[in-house]
mmCIF file of the N, C-alpha and C atoms, coordinates in Angstrom:
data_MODEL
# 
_entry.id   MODEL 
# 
loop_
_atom_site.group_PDB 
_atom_site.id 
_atom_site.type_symbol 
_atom_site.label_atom_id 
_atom_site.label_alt_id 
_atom_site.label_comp_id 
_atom_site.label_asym_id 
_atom_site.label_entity_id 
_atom_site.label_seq_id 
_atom_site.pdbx_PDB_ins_code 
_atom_site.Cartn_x 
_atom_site.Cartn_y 
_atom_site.Cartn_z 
_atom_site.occupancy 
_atom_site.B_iso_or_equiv 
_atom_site.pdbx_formal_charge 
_atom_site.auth_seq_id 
_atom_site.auth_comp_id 
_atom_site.auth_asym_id 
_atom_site.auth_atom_id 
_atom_site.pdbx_PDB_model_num 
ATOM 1   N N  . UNK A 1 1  ? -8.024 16.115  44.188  1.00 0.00 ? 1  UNK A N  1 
ATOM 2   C CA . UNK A 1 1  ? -6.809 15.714  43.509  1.00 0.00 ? 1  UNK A CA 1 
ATOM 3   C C  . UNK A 1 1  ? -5.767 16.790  43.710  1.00 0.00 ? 1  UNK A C  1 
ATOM 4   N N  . UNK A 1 2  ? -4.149 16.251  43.751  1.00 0.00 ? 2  UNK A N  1 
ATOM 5   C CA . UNK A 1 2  ? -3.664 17.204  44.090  1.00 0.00 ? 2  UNK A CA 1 
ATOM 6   C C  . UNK A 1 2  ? -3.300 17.869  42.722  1.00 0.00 ? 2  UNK A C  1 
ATOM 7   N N  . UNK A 1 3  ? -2.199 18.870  42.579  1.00 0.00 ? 3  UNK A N  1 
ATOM 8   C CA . UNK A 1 3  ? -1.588 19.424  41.380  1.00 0.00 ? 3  UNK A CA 1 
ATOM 9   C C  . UNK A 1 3  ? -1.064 18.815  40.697  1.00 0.00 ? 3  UNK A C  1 
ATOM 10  N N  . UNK A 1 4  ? -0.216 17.717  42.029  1.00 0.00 ? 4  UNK A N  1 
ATOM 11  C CA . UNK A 1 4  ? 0.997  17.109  41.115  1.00 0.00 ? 4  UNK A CA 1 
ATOM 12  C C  . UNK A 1 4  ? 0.515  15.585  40.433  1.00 0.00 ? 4  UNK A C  1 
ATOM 13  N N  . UNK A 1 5  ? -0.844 15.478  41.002  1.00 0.00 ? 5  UNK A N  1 
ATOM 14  C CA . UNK A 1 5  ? -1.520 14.509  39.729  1.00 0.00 ? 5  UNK A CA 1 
ATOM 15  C C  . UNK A 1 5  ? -2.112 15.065  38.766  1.00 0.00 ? 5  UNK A C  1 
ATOM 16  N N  . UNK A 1 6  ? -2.697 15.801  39.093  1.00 0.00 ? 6  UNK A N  1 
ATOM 17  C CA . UNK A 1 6  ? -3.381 16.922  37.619  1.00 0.00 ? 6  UNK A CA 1 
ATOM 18  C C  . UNK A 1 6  ? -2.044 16.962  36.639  1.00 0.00 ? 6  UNK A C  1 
ATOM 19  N N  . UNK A 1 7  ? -1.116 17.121  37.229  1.00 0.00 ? 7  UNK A N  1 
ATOM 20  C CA . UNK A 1 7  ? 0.255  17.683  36.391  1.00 0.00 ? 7  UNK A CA 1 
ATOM 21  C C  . UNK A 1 7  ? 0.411  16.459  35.687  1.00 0.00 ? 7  UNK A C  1 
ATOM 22  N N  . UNK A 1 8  ? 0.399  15.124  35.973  1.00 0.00 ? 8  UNK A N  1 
ATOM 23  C CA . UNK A 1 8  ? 1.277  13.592  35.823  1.00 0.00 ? 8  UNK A CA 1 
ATOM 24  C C  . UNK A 1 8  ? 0.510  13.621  34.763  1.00 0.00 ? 8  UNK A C  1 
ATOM 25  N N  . UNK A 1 9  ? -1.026 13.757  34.998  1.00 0.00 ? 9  UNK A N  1 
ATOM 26  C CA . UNK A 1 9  ? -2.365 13.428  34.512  1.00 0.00 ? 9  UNK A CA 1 
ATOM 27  C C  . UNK A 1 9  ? -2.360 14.208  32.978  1.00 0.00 ? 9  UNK A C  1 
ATOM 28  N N  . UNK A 1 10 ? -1.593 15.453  33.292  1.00 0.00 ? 10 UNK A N  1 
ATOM 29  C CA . UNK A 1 10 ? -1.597 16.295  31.921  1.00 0.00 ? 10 UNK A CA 1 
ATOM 30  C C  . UNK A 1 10 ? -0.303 15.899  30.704  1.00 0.00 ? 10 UNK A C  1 
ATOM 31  N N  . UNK A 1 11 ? 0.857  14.967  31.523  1.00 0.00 ? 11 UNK A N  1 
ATOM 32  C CA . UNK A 1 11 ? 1.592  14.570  30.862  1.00 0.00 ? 11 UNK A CA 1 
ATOM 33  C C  . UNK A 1 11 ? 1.611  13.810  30.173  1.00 0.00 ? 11 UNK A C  1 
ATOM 34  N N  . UNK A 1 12 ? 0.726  12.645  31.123  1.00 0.00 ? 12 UNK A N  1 
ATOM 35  C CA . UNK A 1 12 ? 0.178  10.826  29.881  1.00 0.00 ? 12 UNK A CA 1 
ATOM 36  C C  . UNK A 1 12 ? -0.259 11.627  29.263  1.00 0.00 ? 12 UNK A C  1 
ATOM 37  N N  . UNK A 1 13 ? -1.708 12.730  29.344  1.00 0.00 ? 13 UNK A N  1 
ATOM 38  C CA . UNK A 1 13 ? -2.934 12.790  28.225  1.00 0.00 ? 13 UNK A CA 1 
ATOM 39  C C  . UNK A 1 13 ? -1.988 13.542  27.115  1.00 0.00 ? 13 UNK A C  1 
ATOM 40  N N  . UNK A 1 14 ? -1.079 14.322  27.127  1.00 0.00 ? 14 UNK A N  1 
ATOM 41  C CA . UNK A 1 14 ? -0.205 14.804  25.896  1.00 0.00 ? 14 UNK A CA 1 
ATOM 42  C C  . UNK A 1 14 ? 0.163  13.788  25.328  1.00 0.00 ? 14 UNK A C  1 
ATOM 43  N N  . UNK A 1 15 ? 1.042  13.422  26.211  1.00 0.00 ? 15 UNK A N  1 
ATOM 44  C CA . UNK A 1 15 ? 2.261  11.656  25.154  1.00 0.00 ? 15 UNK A CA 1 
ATOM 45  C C  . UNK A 1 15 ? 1.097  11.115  24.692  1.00 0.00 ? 15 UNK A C  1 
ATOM 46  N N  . UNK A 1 16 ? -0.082 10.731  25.349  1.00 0.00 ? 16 UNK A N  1 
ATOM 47  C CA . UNK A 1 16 ? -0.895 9.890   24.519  1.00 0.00 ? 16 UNK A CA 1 
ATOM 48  C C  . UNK A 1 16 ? -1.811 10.775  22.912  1.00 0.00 ? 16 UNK A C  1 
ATOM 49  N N  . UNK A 1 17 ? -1.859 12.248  23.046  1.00 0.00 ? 17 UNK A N  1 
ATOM 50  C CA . UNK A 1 17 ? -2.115 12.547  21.679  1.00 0.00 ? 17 UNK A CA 1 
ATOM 51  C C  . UNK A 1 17 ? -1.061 12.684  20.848  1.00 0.00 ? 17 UNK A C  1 
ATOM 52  N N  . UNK A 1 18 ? 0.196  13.144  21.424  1.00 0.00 ? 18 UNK A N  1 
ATOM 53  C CA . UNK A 1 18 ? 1.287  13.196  20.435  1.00 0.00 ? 18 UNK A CA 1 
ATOM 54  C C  . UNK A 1 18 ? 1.681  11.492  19.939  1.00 0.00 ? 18 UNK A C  1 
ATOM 55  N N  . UNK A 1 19 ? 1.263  10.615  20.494  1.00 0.00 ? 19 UNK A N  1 
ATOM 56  C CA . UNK A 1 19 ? 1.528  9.074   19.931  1.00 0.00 ? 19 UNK A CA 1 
ATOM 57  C C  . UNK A 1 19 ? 0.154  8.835   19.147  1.00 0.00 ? 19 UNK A C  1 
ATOM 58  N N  . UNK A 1 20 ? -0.969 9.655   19.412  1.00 0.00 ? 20 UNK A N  1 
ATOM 59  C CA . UNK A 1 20 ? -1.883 9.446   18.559  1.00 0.00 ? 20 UNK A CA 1 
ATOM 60  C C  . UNK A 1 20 ? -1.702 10.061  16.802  1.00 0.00 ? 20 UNK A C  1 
ATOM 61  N N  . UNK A 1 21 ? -1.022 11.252  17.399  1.00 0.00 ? 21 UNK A N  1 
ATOM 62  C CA . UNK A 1 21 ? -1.183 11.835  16.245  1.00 0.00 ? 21 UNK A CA 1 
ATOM 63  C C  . UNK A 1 21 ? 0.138  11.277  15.101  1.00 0.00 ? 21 UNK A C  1 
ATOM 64  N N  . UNK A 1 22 ? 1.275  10.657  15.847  1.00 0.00 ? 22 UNK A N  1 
ATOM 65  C CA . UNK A 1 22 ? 2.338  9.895   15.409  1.00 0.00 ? 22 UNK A CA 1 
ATOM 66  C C  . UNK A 1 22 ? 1.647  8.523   14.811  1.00 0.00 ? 22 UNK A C  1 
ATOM 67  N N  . UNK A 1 23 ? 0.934  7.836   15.213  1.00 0.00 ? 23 UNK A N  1 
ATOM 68  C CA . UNK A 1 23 ? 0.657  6.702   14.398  1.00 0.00 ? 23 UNK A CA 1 
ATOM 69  C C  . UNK A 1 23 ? -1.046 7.772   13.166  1.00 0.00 ? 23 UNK A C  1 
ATOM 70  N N  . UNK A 1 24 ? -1.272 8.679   13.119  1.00 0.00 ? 24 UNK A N  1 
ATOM 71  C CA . UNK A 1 24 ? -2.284 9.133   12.714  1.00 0.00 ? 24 UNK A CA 1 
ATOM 72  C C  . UNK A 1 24 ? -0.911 8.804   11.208  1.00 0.00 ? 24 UNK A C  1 
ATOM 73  N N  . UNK A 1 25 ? -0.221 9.787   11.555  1.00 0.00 ? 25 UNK A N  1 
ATOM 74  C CA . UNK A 1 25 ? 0.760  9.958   9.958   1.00 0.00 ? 25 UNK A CA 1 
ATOM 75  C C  . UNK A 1 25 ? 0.841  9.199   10.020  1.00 0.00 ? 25 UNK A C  1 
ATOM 76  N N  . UNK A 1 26 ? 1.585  7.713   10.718  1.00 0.00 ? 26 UNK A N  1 
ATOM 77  C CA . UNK A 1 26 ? 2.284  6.976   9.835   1.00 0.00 ? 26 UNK A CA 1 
ATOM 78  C C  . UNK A 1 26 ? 0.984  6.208   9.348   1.00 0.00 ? 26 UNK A C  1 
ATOM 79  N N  . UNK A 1 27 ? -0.363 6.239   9.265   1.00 0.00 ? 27 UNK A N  1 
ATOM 80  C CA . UNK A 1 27 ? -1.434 5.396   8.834   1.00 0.00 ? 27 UNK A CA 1 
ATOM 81  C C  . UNK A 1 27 ? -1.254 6.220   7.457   1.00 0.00 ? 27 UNK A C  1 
ATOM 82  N N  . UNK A 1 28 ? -1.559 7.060   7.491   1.00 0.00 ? 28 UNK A N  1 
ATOM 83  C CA . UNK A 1 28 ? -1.194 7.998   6.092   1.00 0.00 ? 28 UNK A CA 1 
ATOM 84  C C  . UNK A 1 28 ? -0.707 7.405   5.178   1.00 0.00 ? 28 UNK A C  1 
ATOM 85  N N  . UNK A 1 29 ? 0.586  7.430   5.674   1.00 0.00 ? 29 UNK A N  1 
ATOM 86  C CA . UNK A 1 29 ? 1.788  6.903   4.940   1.00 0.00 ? 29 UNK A CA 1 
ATOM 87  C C  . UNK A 1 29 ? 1.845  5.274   4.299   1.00 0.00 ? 29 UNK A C  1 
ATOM 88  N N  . UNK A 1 30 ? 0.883  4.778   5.389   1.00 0.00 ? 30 UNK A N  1 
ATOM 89  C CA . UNK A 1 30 ? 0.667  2.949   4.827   1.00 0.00 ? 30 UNK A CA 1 
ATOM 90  C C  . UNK A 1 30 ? -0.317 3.309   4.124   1.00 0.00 ? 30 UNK A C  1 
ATOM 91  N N  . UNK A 1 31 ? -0.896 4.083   4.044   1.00 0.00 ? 31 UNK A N  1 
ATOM 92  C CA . UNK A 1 31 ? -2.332 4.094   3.119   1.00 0.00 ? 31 UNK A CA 1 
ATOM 93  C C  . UNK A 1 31 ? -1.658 4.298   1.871   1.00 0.00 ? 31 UNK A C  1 
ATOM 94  N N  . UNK A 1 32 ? -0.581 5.876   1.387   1.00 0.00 ? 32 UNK A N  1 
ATOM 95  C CA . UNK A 1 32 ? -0.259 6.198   0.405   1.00 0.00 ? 32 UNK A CA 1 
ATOM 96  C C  . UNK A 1 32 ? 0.497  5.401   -0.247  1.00 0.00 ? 32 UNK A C  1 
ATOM 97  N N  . UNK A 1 33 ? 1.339  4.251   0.468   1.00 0.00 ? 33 UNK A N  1 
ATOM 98  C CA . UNK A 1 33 ? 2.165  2.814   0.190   1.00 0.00 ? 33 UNK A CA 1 
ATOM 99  C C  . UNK A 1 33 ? 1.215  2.416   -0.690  1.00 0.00 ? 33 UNK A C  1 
ATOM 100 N N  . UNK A 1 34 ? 0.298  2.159   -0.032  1.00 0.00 ? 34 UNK A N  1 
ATOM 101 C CA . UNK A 1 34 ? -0.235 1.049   -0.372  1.00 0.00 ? 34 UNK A CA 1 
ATOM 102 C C  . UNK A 1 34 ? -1.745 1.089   -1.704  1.00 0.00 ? 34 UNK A C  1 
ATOM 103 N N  . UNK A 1 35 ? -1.847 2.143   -2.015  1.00 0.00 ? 35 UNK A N  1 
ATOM 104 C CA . UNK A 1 35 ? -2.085 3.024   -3.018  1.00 0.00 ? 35 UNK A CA 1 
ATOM 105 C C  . UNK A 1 35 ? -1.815 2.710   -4.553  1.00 0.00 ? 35 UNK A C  1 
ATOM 106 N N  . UNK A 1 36 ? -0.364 3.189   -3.818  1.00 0.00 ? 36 UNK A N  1 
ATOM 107 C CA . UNK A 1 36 ? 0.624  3.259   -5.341  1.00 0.00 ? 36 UNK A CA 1 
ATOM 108 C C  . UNK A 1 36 ? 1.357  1.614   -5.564  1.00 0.00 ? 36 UNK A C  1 
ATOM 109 N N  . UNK A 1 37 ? 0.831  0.905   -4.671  1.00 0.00 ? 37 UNK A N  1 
ATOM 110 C CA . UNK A 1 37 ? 1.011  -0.821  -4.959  1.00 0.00 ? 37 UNK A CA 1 
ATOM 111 C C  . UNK A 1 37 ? 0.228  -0.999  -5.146  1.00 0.00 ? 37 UNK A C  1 
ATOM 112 N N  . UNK A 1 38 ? -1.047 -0.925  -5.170  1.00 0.00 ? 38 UNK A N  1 
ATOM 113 C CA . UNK A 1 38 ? -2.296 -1.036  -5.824  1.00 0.00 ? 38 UNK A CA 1 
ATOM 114 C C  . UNK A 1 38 ? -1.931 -1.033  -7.557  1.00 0.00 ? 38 UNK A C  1 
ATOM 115 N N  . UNK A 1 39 ? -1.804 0.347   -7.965  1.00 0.00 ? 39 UNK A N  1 
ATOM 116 C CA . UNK A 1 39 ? -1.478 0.965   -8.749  1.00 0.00 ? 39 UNK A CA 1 
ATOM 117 C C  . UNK A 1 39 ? -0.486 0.209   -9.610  1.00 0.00 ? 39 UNK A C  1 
ATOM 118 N N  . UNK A 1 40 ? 0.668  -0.257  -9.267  1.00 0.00 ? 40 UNK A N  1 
ATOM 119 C CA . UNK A 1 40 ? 1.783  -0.566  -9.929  1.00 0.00 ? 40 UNK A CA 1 
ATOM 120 C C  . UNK A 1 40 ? 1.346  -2.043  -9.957  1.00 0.00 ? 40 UNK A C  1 
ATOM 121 N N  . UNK A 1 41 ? 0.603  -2.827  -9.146  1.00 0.00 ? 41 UNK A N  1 
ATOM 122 C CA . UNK A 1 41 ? -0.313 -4.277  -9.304  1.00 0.00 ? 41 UNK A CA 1 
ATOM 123 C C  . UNK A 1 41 ? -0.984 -4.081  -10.092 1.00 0.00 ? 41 UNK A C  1 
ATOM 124 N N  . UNK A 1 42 ? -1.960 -3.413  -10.724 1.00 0.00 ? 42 UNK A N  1 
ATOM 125 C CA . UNK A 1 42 ? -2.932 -3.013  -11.476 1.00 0.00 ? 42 UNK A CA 1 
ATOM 126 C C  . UNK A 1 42 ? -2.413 -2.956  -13.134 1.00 0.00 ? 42 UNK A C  1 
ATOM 127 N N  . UNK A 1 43 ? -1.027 -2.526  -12.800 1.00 0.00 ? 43 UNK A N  1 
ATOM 128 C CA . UNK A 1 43 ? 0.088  -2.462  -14.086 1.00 0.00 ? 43 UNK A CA 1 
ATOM 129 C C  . UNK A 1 43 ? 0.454  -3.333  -14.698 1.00 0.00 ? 43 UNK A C  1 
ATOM 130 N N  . UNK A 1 44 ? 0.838  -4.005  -13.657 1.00 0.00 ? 44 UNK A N  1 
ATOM 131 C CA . UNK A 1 44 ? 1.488  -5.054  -14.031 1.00 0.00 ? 44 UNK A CA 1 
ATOM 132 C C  . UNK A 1 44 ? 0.770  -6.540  -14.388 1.00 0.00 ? 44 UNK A C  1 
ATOM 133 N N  . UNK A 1 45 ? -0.486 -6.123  -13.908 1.00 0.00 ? 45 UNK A N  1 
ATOM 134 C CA . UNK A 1 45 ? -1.218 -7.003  -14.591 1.00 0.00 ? 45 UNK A CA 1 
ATOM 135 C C  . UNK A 1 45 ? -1.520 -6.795  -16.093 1.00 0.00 ? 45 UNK A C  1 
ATOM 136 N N  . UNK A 1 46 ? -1.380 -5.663  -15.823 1.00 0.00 ? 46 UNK A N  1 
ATOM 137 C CA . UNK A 1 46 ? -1.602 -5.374  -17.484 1.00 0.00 ? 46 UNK A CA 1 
ATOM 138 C C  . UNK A 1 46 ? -1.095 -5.958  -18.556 1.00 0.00 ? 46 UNK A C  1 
ATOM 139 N N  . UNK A 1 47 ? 0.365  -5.721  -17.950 1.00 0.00 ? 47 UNK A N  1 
ATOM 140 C CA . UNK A 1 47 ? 1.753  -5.992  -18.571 1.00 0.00 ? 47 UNK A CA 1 
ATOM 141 C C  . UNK A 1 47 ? 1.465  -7.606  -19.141 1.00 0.00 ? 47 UNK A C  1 
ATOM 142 N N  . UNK A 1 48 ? 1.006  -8.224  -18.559 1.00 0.00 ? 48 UNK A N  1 
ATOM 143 C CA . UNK A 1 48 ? 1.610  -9.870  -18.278 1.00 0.00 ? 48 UNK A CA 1 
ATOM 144 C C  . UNK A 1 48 ? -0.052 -10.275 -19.280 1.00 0.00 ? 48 UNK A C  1 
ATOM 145 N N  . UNK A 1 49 ? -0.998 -9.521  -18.740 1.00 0.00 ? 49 UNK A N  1 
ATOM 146 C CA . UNK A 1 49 ? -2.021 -9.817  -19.926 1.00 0.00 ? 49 UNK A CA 1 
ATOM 147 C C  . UNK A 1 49 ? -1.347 -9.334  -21.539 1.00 0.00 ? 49 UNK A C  1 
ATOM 148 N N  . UNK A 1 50 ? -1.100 -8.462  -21.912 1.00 0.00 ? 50 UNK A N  1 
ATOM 149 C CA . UNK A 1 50 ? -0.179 -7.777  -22.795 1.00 0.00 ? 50 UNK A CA 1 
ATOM 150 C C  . UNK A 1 50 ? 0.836  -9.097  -23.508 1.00 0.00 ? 50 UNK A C  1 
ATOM 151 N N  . UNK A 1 51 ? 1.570  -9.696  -22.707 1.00 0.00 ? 51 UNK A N  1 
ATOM 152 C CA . UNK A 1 51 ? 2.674  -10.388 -22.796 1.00 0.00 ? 51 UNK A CA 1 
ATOM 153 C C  . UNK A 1 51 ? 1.858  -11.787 -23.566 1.00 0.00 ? 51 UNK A C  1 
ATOM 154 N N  . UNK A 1 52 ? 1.089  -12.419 -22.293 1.00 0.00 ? 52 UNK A N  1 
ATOM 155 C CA . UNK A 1 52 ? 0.170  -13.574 -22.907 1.00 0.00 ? 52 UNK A CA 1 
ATOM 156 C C  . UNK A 1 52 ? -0.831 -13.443 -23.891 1.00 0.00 ? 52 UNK A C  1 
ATOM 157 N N  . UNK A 1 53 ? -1.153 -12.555 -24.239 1.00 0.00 ? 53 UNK A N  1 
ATOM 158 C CA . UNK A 1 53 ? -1.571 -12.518 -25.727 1.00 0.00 ? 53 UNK A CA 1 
ATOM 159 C C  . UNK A 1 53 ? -0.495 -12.393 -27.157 1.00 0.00 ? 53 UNK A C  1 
ATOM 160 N N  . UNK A 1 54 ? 0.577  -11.838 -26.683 1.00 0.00 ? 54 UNK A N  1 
ATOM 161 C CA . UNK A 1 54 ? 1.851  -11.775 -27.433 1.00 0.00 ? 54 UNK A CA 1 
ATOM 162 C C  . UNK A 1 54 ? 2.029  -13.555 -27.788 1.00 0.00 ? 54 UNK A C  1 
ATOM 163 N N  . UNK A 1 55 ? 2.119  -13.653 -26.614 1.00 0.00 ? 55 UNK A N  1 
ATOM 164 C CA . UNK A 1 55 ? 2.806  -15.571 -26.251 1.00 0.00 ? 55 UNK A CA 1 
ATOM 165 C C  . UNK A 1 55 ? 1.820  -16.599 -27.415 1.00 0.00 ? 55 UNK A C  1 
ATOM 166 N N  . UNK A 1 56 ? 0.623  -15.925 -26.994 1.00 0.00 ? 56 UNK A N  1 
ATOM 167 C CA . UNK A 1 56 ? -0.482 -17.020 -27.451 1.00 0.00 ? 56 UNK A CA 1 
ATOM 168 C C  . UNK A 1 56 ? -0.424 -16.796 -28.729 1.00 0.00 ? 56 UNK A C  1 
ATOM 169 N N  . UNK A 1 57 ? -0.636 -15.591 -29.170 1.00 0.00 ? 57 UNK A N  1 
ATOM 170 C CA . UNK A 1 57 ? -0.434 -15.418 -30.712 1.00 0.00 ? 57 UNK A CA 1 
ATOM 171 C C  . UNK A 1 57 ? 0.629  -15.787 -31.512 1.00 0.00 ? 57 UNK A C  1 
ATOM 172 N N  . UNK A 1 58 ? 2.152  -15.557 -30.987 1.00 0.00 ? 58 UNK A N  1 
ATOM 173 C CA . UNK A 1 58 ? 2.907  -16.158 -31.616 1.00 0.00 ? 58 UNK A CA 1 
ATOM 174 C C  . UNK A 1 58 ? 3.083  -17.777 -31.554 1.00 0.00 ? 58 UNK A C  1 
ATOM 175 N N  . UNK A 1 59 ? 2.198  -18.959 -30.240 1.00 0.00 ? 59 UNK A N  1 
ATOM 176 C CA . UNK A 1 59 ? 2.270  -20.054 -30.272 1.00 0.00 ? 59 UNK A CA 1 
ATOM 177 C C  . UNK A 1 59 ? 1.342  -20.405 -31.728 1.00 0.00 ? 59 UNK A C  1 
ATOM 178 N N  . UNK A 1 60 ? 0.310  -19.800 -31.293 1.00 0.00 ? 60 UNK A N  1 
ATOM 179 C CA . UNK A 1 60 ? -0.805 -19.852 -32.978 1.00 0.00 ? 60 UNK A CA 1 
ATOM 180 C C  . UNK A 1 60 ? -0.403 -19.759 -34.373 1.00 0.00 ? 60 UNK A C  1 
ATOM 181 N N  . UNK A 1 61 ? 0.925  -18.561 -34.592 1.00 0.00 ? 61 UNK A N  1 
ATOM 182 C CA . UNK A 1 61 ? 1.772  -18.626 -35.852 1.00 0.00 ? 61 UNK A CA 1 
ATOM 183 C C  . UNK A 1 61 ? 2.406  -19.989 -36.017 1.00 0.00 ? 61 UNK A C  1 
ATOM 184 N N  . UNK A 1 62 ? 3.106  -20.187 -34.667 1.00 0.00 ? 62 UNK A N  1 
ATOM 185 C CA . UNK A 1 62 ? 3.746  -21.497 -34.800 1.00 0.00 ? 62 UNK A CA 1 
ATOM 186 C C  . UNK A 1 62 ? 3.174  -22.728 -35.387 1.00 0.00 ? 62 UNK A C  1 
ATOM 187 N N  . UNK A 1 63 ? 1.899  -23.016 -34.529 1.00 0.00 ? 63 UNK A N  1 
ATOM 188 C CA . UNK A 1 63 ? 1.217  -23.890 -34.580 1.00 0.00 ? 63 UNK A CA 1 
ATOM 189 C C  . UNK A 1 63 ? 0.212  -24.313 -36.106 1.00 0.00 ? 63 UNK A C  1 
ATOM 190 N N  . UNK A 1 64 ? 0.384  -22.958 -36.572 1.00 0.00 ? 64 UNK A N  1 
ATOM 191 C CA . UNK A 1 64 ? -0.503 -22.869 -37.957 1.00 0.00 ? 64 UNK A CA 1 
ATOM 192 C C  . UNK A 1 64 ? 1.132  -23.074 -39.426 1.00 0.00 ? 64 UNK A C  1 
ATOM 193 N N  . UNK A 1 65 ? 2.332  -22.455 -38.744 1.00 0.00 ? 65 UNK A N  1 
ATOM 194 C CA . UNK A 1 65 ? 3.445  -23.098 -39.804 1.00 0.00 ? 65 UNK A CA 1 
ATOM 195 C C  . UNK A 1 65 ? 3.576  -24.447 -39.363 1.00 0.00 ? 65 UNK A C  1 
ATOM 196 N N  . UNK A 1 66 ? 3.261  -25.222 -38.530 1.00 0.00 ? 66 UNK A N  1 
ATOM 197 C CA . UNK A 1 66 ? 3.979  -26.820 -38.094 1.00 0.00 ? 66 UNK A CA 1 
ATOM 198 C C  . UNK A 1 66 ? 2.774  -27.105 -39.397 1.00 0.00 ? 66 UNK A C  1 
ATOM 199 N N  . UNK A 1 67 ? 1.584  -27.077 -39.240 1.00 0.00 ? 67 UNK A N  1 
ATOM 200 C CA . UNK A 1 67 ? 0.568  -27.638 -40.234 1.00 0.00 ? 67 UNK A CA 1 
ATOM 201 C C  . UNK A 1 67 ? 0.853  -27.607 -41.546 1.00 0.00 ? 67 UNK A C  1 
# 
């Protein structure tokens, strides 16, 4: 092989770790996304369980003054 393929040869194999290591972070970064949407889903379920017991209980006041 000559140099100046060894050379070409040394240029893909860089670009190809520096694009490795470029999608390495941005996997990171969808992971840590997607984390803290986990997280804020997890909440907000809360929330809405929270809410429908509010709902249900005050339909039950209702439902026990109509009687």
């Amino acid at each position: 092989m000559s140099l100046e393929l060894l050379s070409k040869l040394e240029t893909k194999i860089q670009a190809a770790v520096e694009t490795i290591e470029l999608l390495k972070m941005e996997l990171e970064e969808e992971k840590q996304k997607s984390s803290q949407l986990t997280e804020q889903n997890d909440q907000l379920k809360q929330e809405l369980n929270s809410w429908n017991e509010k709902v249900t209980g005050l339909v039950g006041l209702l439902n026990s003054e109509v009687e």
